[in-house]
N, C-alpha and C positions, 0 to 999 in steps of 0.2 A: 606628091602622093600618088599611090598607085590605085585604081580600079579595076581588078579583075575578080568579080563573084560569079560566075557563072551557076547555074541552078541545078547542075550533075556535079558541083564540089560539095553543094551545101547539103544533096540528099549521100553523096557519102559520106559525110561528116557524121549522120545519123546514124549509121553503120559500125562507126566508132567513139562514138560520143562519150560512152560510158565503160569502158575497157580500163582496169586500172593500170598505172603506169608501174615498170620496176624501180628496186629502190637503187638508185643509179647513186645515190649520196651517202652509202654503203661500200662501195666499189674504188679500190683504190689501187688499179694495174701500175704494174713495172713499166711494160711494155707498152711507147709511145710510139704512133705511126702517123707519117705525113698523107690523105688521099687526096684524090684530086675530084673532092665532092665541093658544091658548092650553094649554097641557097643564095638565089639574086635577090635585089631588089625587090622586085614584084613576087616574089613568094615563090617562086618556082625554085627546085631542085634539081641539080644538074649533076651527073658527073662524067667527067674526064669528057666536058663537053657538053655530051646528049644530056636532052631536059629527062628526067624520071616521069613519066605520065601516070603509070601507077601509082592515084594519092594513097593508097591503102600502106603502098611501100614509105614513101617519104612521110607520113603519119609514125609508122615504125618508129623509124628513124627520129622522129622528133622526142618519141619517148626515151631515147637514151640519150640526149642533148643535152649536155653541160658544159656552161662558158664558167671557165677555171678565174685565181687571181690572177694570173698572166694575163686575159683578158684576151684569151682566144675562146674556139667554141670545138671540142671533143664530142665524137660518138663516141658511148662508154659502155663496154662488157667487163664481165667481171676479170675477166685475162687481159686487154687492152683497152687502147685509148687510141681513137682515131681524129689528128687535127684537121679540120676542114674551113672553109672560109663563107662566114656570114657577111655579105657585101652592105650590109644595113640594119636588118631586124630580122630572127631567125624566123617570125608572126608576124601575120597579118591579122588585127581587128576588123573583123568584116560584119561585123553583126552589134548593136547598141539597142538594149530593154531599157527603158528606163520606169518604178515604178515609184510613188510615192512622188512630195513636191518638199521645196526647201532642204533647208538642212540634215531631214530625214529620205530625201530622194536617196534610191540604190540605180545606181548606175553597171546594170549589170553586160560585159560582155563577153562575145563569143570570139574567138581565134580562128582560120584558116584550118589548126590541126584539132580544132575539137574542144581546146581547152574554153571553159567557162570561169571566168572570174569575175569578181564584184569590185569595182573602185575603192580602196579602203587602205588602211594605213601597209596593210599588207602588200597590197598592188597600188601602189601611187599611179598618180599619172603626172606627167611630165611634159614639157615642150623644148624643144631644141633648137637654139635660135642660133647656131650657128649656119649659116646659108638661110636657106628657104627655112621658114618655120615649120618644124617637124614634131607631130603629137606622137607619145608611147606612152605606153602603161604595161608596167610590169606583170609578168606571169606566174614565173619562177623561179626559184636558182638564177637569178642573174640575167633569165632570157626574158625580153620583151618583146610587147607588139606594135607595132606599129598600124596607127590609125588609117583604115583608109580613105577616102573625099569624103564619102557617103558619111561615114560615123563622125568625123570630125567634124562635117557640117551640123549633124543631130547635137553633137556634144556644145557645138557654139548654139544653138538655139537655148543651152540651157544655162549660159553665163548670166550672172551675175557680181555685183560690183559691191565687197564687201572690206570696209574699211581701207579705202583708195587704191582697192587691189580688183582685178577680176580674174572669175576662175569657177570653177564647179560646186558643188558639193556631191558627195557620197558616202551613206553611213556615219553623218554627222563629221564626215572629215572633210574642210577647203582645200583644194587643190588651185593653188592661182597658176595661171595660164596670160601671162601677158600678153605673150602675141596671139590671142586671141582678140584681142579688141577691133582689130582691122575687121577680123571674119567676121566681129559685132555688127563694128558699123556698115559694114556689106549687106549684113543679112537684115538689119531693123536700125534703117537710117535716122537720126530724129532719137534714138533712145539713149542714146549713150552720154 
């Protein structure tokens, strides 16, 4: 998992926080193009190489974001479709609220591009245990985010062990998380 929150992404984030997005799930071009854009791992934006530093730009850009069923990821205008390659997760979770306790607990979080969602049937959350165990929770359309140390640790602090499964709640909905129990017993040895 990645770490990079610096504290001039998250006061640009404020900037766009609330901007609404087009309706991209309206849009359905002829015209498909290959770029050489790319979102790495750690959330950065690249193309044809060079990183994009302007987040204001790659924020854009995330607003026209759509991973099709072919199971690639298009920037999409109303005239075209541009395929580009997401090396992981097109988001990063960098930010975890949590208010309320138990089954009524809201697990609310914040994305890299601004996006705010709530854990719920809408946005699951997930683990990936292929390799290294890897947390996401869904955004939108298809695109997720992916957890980073910080919030994945917050999120293991809130495991619980509910009919021989462990896992979260939010909004009244479980979310089990099994390889979470290591980070259990890492983080509150003796409980588990």
């Amino acid at each position: 998992m990645v770490e990079q929150v610096p504290y001039s992404l998250l006061a640009e984030l404020e900037n766009v926080r609330n901007k609404s997005k087009p309706p991209i799930h309206l849009w359905r071009p002829d015209y498909v193009n290959d770029i050489d854009m790319t979102i790495e791992a750690d959330g950065s934006w690249t193309y044809m190489g060079t990183p994009i530093t302007r987040h204001r730009l790659s924020h854009l850009f995330s607003t026209v974001l759509r991973r099709e069923d072919d199971g690639d990821y298009y920037l999409v205008t109303p005239v075209e479709k541009c395929r580009i390659t997401v090396r992981d997760a097109p988001f990063l979770a960098i930010l975890l609220q949590v208010t309320g306790e138990g089954r009524e607990q809201s697990l609310q979080f914040t994305t890299n591009m601004a996006d705010e969602l709530t854990a719920d049937a809408e946005h699951p959350l997930r683990i990936d245990e292929t390799g290294s165990p890897s947390p996401y929770i869904m955004v939108r359309n298809g695109l997720e985010a992916k957890l980073t140390r910080s919030v994945y640790y917050q999120l293991a602090e809130r495991v619980v062990q509910e009919n021989d499964q462990w896992g979260v709640w939010s909004r009244n909905v479980f979310f089990p998380l099994a390889a979470v129990q290591s980070c259990v017993q890492e983080l509150r040895p003796g409980d588990t």
